[in-house]
PDB file with SEQRES, HELIX, SHEET and CRYST1 records, atoms N, CA, C and O in Angstrom:
SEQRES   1 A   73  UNK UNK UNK UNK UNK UNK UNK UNK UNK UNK UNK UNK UNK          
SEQRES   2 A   73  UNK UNK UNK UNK UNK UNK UNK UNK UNK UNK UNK UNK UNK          
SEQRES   3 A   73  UNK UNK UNK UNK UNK UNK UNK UNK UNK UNK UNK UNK UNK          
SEQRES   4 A   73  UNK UNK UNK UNK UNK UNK UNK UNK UNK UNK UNK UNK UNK          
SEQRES   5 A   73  UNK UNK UNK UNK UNK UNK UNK UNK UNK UNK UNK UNK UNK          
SEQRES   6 A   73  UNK UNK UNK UNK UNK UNK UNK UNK                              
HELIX    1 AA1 UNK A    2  UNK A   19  1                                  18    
HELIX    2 AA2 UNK A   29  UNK A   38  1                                  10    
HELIX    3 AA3 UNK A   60  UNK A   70  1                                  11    
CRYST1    1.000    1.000    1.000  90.00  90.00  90.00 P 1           1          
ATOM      1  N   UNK A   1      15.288  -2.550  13.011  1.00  0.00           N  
ATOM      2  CA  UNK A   1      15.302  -1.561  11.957  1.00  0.00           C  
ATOM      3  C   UNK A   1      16.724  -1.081  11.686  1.00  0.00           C  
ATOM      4  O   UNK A   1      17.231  -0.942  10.573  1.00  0.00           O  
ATOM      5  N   UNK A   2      17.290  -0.847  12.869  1.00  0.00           N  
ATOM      6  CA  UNK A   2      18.663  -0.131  12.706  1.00  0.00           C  
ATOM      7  C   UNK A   2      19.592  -1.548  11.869  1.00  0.00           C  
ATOM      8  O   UNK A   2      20.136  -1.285  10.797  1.00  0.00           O  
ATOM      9  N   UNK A   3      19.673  -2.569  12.275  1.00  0.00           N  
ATOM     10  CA  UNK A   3      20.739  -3.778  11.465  1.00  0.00           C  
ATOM     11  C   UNK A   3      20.073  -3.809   9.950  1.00  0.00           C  
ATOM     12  O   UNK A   3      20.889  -4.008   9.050  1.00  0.00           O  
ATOM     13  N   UNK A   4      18.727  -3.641   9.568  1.00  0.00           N  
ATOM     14  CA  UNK A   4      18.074  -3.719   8.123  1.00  0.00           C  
ATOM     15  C   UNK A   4      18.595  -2.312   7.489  1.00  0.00           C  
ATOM     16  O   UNK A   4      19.061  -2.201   6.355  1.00  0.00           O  
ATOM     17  N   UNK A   5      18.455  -1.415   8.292  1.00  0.00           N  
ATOM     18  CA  UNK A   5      19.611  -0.157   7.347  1.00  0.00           C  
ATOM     19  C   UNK A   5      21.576  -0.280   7.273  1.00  0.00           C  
ATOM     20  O   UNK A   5      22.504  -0.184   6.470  1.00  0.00           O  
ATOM     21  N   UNK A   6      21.342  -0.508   8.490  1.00  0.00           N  
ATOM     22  CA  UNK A   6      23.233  -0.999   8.419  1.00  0.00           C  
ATOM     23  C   UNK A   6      23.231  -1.976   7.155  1.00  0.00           C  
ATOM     24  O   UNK A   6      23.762  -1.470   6.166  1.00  0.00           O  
ATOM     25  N   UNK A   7      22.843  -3.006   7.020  1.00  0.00           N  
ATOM     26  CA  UNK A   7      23.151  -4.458   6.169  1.00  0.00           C  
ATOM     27  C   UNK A   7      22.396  -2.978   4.574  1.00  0.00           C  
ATOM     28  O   UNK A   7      23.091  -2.450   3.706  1.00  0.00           O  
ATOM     29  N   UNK A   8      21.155  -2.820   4.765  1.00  0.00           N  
ATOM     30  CA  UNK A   8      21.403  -1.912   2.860  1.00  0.00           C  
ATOM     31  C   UNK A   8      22.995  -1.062   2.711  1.00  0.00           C  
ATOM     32  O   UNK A   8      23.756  -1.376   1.796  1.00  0.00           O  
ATOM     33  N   UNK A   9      23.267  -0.262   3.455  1.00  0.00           N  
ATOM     34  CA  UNK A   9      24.680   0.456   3.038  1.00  0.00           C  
ATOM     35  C   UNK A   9      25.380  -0.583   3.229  1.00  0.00           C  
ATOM     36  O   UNK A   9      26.193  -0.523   2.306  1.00  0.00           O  
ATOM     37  N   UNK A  10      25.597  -1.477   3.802  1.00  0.00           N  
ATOM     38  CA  UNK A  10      26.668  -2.316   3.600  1.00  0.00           C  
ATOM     39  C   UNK A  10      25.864  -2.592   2.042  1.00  0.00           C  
ATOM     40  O   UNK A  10      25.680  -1.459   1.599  1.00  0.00           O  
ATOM     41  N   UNK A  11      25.514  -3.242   1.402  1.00  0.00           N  
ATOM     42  CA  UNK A  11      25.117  -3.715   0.583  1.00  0.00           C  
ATOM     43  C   UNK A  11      25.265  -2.843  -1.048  1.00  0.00           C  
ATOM     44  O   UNK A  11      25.901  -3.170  -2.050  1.00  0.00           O  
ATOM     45  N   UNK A  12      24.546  -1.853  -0.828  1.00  0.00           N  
ATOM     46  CA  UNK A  12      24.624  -0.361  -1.471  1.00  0.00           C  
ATOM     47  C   UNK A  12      26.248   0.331  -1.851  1.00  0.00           C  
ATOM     48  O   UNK A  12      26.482   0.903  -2.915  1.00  0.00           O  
ATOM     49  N   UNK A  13      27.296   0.129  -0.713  1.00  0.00           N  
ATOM     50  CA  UNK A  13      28.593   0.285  -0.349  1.00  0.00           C  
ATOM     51  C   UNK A  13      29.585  -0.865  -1.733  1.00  0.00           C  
ATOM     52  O   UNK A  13      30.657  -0.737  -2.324  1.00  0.00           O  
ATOM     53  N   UNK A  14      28.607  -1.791  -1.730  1.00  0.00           N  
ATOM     54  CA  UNK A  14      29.590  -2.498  -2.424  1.00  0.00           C  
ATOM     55  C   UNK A  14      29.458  -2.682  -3.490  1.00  0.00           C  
ATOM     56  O   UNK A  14      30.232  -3.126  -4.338  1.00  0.00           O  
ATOM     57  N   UNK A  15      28.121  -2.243  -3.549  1.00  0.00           N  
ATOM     58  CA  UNK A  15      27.680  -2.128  -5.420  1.00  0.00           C  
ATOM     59  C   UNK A  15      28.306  -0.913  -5.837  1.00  0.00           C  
ATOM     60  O   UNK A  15      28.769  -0.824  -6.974  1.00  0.00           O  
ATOM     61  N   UNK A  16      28.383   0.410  -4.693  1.00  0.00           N  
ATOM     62  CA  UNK A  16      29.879   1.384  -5.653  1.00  0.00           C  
ATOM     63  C   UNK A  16      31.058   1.246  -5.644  1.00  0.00           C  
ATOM     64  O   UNK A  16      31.901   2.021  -6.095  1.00  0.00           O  
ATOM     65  N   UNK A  17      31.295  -0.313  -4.842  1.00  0.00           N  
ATOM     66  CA  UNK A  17      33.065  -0.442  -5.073  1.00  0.00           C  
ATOM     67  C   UNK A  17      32.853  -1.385  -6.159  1.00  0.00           C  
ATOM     68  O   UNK A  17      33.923  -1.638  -6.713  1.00  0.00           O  
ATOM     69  N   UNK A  18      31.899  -1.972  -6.644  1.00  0.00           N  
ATOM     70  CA  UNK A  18      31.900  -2.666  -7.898  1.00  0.00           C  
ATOM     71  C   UNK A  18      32.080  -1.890  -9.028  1.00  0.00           C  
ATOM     72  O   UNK A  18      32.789  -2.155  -9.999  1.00  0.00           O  
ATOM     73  N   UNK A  19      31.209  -0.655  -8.791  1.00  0.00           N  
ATOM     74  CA  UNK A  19      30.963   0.101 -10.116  1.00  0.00           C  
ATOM     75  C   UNK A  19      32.294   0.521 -10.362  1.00  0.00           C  
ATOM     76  O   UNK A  19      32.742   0.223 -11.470  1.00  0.00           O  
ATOM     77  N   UNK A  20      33.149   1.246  -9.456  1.00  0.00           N  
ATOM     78  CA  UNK A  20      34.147   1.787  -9.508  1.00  0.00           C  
ATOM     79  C   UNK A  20      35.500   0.620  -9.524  1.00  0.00           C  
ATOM     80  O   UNK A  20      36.710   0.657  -9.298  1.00  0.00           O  
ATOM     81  N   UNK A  21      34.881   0.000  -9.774  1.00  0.00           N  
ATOM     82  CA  UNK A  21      36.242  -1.317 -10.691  1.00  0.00           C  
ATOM     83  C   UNK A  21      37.186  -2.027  -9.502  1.00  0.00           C  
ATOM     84  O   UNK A  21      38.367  -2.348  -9.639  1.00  0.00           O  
ATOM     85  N   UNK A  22      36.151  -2.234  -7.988  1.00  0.00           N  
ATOM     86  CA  UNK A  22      36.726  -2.704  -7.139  1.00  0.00           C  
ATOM     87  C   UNK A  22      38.544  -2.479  -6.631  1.00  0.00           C  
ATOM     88  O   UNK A  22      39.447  -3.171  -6.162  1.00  0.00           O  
ATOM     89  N   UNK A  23      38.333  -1.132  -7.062  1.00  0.00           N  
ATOM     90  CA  UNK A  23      39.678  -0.497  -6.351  1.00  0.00           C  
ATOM     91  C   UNK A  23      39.338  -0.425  -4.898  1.00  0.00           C  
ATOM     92  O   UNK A  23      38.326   0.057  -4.389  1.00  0.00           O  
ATOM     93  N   UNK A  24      40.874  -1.272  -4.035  1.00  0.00           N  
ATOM     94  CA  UNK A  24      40.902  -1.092  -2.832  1.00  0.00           C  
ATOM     95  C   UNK A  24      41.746   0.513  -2.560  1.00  0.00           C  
ATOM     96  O   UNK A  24      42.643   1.196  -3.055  1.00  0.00           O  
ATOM     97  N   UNK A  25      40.491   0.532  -1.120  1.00  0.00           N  
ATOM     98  CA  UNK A  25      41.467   2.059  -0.197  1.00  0.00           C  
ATOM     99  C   UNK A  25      40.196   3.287  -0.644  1.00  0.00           C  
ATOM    100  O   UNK A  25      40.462   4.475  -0.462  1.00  0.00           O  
ATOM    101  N   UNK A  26      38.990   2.925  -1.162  1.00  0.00           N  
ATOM    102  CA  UNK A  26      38.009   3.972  -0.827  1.00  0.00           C  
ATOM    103  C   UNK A  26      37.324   3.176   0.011  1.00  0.00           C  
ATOM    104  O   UNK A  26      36.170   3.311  -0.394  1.00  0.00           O  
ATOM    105  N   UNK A  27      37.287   2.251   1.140  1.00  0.00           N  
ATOM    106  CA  UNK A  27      36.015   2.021   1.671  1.00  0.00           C  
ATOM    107  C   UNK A  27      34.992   2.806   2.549  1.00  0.00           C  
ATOM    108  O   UNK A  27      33.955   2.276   2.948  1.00  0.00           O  
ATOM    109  N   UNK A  28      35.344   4.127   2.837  1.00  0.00           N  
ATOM    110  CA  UNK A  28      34.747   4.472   3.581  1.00  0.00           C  
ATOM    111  C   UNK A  28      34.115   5.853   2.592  1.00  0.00           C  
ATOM    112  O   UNK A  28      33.205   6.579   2.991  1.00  0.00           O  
ATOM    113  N   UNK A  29      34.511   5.945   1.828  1.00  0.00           N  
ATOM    114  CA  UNK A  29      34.074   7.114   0.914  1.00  0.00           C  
ATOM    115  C   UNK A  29      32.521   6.082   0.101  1.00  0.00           C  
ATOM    116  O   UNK A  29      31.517   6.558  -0.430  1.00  0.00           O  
ATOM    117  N   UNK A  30      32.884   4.629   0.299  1.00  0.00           N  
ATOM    118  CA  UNK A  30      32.186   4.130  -0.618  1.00  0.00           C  
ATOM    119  C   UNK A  30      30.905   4.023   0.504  1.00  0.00           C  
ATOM    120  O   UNK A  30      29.857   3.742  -0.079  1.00  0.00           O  
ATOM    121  N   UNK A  31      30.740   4.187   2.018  1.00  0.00           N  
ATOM    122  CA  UNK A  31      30.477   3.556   2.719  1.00  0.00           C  
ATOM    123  C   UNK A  31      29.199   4.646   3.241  1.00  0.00           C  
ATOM    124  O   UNK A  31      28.040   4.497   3.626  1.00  0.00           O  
ATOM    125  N   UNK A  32      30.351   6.101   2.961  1.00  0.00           N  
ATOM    126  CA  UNK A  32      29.276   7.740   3.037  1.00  0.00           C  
ATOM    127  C   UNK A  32      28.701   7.753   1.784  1.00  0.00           C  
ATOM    128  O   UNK A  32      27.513   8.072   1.805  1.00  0.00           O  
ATOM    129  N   UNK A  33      29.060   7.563   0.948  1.00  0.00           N  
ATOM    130  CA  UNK A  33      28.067   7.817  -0.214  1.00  0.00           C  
ATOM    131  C   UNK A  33      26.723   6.768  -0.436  1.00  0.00           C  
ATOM    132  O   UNK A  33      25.676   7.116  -0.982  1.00  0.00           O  
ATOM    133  N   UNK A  34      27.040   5.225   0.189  1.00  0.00           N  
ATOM    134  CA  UNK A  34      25.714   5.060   0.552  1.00  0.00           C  
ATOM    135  C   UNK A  34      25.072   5.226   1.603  1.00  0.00           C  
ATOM    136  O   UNK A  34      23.874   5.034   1.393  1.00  0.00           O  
ATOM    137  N   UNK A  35      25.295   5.495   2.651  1.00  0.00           N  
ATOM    138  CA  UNK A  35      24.745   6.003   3.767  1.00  0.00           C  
ATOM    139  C   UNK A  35      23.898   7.133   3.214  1.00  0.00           C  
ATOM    140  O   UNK A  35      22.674   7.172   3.342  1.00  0.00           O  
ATOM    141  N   UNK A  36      24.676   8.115   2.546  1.00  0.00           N  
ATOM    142  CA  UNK A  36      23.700   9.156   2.062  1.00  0.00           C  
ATOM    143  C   UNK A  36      22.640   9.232   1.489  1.00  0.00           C  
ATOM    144  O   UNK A  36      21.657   9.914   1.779  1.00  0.00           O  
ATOM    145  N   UNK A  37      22.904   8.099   0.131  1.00  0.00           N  
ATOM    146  CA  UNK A  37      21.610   7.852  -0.451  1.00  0.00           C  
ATOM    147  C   UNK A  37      20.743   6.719   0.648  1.00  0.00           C  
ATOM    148  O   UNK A  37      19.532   6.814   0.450  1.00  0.00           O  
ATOM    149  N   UNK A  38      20.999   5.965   1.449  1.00  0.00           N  
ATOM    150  CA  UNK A  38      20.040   5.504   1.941  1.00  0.00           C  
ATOM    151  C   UNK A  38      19.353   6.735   3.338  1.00  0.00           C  
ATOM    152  O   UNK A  38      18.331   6.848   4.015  1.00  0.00           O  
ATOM    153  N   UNK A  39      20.193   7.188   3.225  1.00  0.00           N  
ATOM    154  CA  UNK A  39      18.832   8.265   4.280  1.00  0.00           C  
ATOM    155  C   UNK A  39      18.581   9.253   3.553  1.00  0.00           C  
ATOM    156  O   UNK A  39      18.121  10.242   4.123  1.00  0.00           O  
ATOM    157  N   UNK A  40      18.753   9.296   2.373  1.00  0.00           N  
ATOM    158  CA  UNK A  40      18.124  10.596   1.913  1.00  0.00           C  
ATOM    159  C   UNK A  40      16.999   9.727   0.999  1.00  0.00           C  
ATOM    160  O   UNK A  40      15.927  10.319   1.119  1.00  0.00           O  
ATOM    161  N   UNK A  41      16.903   8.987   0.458  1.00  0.00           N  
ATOM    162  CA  UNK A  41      15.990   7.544  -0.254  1.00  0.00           C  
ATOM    163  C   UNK A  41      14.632   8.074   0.333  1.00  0.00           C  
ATOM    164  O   UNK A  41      14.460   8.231   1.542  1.00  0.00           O  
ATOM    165  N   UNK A  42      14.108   8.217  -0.193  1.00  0.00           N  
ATOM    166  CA  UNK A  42      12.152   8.448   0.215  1.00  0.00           C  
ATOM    167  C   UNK A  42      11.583   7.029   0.609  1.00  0.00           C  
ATOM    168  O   UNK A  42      10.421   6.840   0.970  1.00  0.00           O  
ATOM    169  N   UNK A  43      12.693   5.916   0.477  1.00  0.00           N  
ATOM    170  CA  UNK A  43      12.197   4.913   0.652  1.00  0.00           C  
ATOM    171  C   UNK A  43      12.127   4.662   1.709  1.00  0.00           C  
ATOM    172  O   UNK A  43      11.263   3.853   2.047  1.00  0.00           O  
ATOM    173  N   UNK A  44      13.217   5.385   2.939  1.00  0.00           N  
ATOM    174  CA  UNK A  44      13.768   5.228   3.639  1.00  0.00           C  
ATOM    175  C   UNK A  44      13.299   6.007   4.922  1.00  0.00           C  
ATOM    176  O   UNK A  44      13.796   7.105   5.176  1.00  0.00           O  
ATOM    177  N   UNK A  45      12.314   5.424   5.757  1.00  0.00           N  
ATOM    178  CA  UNK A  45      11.158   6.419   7.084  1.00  0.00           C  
ATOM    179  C   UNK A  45      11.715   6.361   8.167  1.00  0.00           C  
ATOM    180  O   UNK A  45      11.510   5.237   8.627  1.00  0.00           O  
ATOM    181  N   UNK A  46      12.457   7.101   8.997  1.00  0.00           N  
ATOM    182  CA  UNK A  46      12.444   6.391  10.302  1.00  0.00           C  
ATOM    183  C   UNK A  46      11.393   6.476  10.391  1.00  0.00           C  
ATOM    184  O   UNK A  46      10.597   7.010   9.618  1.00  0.00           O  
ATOM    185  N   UNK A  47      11.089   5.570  12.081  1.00  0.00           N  
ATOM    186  CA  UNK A  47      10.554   5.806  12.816  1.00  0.00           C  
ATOM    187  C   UNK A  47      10.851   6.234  14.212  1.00  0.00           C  
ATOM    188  O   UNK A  47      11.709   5.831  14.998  1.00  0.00           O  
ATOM    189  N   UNK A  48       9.537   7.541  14.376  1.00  0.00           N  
ATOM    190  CA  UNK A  48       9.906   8.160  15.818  1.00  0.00           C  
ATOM    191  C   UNK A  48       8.777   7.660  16.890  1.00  0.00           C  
ATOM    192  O   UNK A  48       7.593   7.430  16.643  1.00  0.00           O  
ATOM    193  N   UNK A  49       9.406   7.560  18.056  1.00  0.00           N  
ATOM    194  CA  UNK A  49       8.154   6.820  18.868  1.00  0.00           C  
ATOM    195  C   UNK A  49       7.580   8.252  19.409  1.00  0.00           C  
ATOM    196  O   UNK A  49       8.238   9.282  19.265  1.00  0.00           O  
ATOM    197  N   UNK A  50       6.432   8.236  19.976  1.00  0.00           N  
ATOM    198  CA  UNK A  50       5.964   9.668  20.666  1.00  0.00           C  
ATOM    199  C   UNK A  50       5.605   9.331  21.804  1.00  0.00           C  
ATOM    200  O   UNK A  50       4.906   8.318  21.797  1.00  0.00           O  
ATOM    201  N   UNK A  51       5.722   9.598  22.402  1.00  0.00           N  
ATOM    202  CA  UNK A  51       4.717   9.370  23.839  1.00  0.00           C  
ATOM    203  C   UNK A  51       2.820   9.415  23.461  1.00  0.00           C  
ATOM    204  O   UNK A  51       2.282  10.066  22.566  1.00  0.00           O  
ATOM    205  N   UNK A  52       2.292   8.696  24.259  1.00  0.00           N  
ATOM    206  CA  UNK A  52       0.991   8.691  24.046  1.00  0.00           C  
ATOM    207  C   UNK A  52       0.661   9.205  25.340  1.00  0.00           C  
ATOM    208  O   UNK A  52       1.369   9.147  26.346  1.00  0.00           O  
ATOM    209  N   UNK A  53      -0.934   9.919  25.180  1.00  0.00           N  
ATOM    210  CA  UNK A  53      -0.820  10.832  26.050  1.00  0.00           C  
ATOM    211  C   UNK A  53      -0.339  11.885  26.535  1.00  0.00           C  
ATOM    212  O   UNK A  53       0.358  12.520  25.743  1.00  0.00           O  
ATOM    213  N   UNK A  54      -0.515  12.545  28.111  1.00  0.00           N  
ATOM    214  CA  UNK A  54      -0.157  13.834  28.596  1.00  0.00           C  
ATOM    215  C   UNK A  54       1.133  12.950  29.462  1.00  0.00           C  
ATOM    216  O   UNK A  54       1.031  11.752  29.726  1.00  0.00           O  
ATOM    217  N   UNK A  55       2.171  13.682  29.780  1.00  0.00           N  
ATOM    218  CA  UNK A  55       2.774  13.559  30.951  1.00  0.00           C  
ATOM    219  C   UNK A  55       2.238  13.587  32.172  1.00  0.00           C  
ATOM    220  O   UNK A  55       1.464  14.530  32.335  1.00  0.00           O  
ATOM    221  N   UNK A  56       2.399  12.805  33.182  1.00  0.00           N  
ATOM    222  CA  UNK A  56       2.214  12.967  34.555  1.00  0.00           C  
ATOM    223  C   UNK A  56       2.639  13.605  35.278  1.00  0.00           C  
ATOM    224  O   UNK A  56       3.759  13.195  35.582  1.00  0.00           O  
ATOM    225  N   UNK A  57       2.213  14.951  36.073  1.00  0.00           N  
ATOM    226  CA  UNK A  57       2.643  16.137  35.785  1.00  0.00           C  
ATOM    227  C   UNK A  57       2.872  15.464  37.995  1.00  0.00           C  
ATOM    228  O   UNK A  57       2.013  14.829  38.607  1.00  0.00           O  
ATOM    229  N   UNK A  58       3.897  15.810  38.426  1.00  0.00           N  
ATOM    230  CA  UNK A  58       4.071  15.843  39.630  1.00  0.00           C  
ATOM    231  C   UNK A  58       3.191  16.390  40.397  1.00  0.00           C  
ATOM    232  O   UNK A  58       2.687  17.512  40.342  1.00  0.00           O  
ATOM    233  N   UNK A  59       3.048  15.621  41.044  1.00  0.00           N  
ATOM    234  CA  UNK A  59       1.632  15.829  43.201  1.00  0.00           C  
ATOM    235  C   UNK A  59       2.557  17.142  43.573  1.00  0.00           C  
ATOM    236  O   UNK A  59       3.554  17.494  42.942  1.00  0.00           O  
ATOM    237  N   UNK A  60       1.995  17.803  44.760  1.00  0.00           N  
ATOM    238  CA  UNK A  60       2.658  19.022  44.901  1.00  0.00           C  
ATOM    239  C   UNK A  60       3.508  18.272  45.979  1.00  0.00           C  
ATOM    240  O   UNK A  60       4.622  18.781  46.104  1.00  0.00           O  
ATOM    241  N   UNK A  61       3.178  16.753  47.123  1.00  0.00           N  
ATOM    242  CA  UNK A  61       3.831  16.580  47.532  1.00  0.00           C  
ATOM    243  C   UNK A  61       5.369  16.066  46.865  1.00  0.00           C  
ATOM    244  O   UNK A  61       6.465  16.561  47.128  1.00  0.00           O  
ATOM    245  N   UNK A  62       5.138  15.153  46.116  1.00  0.00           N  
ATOM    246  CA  UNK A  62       6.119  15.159  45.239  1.00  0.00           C  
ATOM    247  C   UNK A  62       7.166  16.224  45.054  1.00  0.00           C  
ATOM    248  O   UNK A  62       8.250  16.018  45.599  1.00  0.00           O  
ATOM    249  N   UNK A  63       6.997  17.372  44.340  1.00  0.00           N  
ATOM    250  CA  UNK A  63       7.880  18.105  44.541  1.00  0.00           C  
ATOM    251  C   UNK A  63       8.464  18.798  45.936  1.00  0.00           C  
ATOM    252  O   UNK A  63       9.556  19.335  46.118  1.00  0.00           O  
ATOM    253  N   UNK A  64       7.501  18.626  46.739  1.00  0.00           N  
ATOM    254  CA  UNK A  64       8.003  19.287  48.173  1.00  0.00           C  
ATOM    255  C   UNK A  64       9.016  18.010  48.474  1.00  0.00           C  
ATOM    256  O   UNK A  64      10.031  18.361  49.076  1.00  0.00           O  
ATOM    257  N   UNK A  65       8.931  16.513  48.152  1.00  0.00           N  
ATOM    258  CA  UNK A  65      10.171  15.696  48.982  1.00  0.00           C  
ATOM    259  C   UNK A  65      11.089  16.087  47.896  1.00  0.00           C  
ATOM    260  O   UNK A  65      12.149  16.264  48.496  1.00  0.00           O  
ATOM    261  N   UNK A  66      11.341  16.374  46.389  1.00  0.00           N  
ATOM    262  CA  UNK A  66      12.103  16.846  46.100  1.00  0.00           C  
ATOM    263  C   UNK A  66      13.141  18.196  46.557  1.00  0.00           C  
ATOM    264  O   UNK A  66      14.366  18.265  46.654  1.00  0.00           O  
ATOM    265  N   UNK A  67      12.259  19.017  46.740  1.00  0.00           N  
ATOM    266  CA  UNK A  67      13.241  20.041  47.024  1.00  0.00           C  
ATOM    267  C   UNK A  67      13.548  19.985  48.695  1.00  0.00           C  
ATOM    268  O   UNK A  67      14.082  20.970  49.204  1.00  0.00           O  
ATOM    269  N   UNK A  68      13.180  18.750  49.581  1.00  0.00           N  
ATOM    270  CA  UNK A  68      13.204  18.738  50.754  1.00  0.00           C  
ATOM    271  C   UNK A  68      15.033  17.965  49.837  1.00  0.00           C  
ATOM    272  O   UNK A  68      15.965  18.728  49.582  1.00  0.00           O  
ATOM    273  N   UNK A  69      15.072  17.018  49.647  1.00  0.00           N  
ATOM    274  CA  UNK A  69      16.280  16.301  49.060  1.00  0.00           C  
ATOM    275  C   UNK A  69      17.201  17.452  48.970  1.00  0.00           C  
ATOM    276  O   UNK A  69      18.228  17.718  49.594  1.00  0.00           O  
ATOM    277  N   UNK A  70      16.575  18.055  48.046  1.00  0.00           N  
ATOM    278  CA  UNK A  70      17.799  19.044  47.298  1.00  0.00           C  
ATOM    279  C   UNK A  70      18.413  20.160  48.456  1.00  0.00           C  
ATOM    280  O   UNK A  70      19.551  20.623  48.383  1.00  0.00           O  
ATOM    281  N   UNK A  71      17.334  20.529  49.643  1.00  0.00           N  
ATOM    282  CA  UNK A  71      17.886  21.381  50.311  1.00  0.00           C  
ATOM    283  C   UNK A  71      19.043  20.513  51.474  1.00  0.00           C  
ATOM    284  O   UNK A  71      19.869  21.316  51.908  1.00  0.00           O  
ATOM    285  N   UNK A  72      19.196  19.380  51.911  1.00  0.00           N  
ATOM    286  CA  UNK A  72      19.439  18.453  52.534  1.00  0.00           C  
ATOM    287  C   UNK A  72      20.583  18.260  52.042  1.00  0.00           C  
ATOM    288  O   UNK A  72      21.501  18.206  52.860  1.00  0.00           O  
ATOM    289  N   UNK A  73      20.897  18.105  50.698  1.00  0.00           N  
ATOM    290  CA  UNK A  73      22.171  18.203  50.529  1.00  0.00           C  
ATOM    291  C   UNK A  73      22.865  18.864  50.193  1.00  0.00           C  
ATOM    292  O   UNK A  73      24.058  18.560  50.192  1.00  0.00           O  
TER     293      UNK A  73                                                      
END                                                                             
C-alpha cells in the first residue's frame, strides 16, 4: 500500500511540474502539494489494523516474576 501511494505523488508531482511549464528547482514544493492532495483525496483510505479481540491480560504469577526481576535489579 505504502509504494502504491509513494509511486501516485510521484506521479501526481509531475503532472504539476508539467502544468507549471516544467521549471526546474520546485521539486519538492511540487512533491507537498501532491502529497497533500493525495491524503486529503476521499479516494485515498488508509488502512488501520486493530487488534481482534481482548488483550491477554497477565496471570498474577506473571506479574509477581516481573516485579521479582524488577526488584533484583
Amino acid at each position: 500500500m505504502q509504494h502504491t501511494l509513494e509511486h501516485r505523488i510521484r506521479e501526481r508531482a509531475y503532472e504539476i511540474w508539467s502544468m507549471n511549464g516544467r521549471v526546474d528547482g520546485n521539486a519538492v514544493d511540487h512533491w507537498l502539494a501532491a502529497e497533500r492532495e493525495m491524503l486529503s483525496s476521499t479516494s485515498f483510505q488508509p488502512t488501520t489494523t486493530k487488534p481482534k479481540g481482548r488483550r491477554k491480560q497477565p496471570r498474577n504469577r506473571d506479574v509477581d516474576a516481573l516485579a521479582g526481576a524488577a526488584r533484583a535489579a
